[in-house]
C-alpha positions in Angstrom: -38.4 -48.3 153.0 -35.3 -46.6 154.2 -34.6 -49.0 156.9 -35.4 -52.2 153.9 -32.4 -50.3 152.0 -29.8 -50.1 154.7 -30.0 -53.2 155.9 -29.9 -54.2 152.5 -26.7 -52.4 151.3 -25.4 -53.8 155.2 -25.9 -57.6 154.3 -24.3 -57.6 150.5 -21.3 -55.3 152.1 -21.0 -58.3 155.0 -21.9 -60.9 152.0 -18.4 -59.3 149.9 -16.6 -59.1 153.4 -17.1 -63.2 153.7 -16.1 -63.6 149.9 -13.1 -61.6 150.0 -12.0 -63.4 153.3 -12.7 -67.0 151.8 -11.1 -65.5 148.4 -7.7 -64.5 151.4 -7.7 -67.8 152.8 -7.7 -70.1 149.3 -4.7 -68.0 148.3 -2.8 -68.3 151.5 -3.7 -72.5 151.4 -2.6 -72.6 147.9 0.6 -70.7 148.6 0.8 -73.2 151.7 1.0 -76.3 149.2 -2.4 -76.8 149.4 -4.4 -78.5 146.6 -7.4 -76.8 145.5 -9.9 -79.5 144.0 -12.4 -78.3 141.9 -16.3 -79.7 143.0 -16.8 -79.9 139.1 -19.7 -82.9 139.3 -23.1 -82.4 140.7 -22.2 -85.5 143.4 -18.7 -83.4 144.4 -21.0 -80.4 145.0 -23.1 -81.7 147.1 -20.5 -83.8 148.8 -18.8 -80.1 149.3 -21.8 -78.6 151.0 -21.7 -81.4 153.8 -18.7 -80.3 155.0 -17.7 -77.5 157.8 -17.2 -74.4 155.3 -14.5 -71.9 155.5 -12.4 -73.5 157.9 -9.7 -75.5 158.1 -11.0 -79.2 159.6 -8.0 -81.8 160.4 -9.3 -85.2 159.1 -7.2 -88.4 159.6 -6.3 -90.2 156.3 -4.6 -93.6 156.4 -3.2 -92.8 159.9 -2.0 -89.3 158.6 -3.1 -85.8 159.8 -4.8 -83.7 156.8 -6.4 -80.9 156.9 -9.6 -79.7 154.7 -10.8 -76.4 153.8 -14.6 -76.6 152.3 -16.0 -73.8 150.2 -19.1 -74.6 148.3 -20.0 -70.8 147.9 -17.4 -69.3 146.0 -14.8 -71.1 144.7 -16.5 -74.7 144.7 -13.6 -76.4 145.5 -12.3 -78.5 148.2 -8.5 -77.7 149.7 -6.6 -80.3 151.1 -3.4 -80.2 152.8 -1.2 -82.2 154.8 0.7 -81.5 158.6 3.7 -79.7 157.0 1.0 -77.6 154.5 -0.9 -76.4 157.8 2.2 -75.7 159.3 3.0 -72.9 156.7 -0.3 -72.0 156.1 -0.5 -71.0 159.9 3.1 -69.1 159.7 1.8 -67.2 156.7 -1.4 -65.9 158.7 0.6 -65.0 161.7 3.1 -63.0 159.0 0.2 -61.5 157.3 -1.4 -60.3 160.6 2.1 -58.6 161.9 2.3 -56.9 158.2 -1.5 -55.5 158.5 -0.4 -54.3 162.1 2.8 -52.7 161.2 0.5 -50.7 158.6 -1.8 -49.4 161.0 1.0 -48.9 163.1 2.8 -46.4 160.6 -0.3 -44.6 159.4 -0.2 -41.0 160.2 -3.4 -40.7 162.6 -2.7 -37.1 163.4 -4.0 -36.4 160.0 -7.6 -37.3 160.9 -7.5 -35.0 163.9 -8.7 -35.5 167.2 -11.7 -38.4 167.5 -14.2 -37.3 170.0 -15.8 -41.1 172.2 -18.3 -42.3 169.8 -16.9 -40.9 166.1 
């Protein structure tokens, strides 16, 4: 029973790890000038679910580059973006990476004392 209960509480913590991620990404694409399109009919939804989820896909429209981001889970929505919009949305990971480095950089480790091979 034990065992049932851990790996329980281990796939909803890895289920609200996925969710916070997907929730990440949306913002950086929207802050990216991506459009965020709602799957608000049953034939969007299911249209939605077809699609590669949680990653950006580049899809040629009309001769152009665009690039989709599919998440029927969470949000229900469909982003879309253009060259330019990937561009940024790319140069904003990279940032956000470097910032979450220079934290762990500057975190005072010494506080947690030594750390013996397999802590």
């Amino acid at each position: 029973m034990a065992i049932i209960t851990v790996l329980g509480i281990a796939l909803v913590g890895r289920a609200a790890m996925k969710k916070s991620e997907a929730t990440d990404t949306e913002q950086l694409l929207s802050a990216a000038g991506f459009v965020l399109n709602l799957a608000d009919t049953p034939e969007k939804l299911a249209h939605l679910k077809t699609l590669t989820q949680l990653k950006g896909v580049p899809h040629d429209r009309n001769g152009k580059m665009d690039y989709l981001y599919a998440d029927a889970a969470d949000c229900q929505c469909l982003c879309a973006g253009n060259q330019e919009a990937y561009q940024r949305y790319e140069n904003l990971t990279v940032k956000q990476n470097i910032a979450e480095m220079n934290e762990a950089a500057s975190m005072d480790w010494g506080m947690w004392g030594q750390w013996e091979p397999g802590w």
